[in-house]
C-alpha positions as CSV (number, residue, x, y, z in Angstrom):
1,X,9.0,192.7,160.2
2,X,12.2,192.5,158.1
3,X,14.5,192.6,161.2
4,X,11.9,189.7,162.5
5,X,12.9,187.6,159.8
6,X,16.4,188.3,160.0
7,X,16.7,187.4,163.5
8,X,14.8,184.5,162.9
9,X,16.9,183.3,159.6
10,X,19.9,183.4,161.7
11,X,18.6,181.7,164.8
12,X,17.4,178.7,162.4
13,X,20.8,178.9,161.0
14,X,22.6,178.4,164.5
15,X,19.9,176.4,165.8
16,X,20.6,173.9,162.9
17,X,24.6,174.3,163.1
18,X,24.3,173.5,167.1
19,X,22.0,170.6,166.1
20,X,25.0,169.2,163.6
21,X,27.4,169.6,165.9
22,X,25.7,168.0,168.7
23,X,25.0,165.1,166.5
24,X,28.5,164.7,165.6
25,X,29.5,164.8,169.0
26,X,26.9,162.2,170.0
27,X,28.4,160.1,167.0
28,X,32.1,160.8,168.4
29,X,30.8,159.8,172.0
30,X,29.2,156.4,170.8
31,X,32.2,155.5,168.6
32,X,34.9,156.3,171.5
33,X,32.7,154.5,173.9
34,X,32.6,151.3,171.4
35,X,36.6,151.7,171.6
36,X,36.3,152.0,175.2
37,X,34.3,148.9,176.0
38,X,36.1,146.6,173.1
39,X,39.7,147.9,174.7
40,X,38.3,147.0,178.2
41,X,37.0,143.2,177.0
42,X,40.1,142.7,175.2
43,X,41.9,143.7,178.4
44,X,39.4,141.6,180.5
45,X,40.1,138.8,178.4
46,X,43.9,138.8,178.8
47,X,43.3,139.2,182.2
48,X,41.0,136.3,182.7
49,X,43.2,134.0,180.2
50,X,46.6,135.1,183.0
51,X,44.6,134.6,185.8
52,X,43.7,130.8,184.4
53,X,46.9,130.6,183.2
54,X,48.1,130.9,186.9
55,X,45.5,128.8,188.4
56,X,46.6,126.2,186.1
57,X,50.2,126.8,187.3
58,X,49.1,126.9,190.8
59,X,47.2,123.6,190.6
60,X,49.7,121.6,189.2
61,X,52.2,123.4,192.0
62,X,49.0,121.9,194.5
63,X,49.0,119.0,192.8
64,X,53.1,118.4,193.4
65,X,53.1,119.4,197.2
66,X,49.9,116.6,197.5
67,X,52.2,113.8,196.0
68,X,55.5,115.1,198.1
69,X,53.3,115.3,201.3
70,X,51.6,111.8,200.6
71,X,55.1,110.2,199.8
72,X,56.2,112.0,203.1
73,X,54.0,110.3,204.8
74,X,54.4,107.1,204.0
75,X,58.5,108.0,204.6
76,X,57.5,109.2,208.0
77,X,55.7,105.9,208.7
78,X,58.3,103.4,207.7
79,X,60.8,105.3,209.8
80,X,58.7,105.0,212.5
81,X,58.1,101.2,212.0
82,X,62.2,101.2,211.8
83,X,62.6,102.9,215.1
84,X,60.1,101.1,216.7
85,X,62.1,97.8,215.5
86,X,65.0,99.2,216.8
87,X,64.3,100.1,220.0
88,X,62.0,96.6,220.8
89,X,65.6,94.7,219.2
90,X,67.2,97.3,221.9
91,X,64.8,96.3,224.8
92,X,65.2,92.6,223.8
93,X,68.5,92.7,223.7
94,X,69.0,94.0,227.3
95,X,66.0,91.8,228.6
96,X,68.7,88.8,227.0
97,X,71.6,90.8,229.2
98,X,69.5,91.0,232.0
99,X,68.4,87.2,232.3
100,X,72.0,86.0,231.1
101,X,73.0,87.7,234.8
């Protein structure tokens, strides 16, 4: 009976010093996974305020190539109002030559 409660003194005593140490464990687990998870949302947030940072970059780079395009455009058209001037003054001009014959 005495080497009963022996054996069973020590298993309570291990039992309980597993049970601490499992609980500290578990408390280690939590606290690095709290690190974890801020770390990663701190990451995530200077990763979201670059990426907007770019966008913003990018749009005003969109926003540039829009105006150069549009003023492009309008360059293109007067130079083809020009050459279209140019060549009806050139077909005049040699409908003149041709009736002054």
């Amino acid at each position: 009976m005495e080497e009963f409660q022996a054996v069973s003194g020590r298993f309570e005593v291990e039992t309980r010093e597993e049970v601490q140490r499992l609980r500290e464990l578990v408390s280690q687990l939590k606290s690095t996974l709290e690190e974890l998870q801020n770390s990663k949302m701190y990451s995530n947030n200077a990763e979201i305020a670059a990426a907007e940072a770019r966008k913003s970059d990018l749009t005003a780079k969109k926003a540039k190539l829009d105006e150069n395009l549009a003023s492009a455009r309008q360059f293109r058209v007067l130079l083809q109002q020009q050459l279209q001037k140019a060549f009806q003054s050139q077909v005049g001009d040699q409908q003149t030559a041709q009736t002054a014959i």
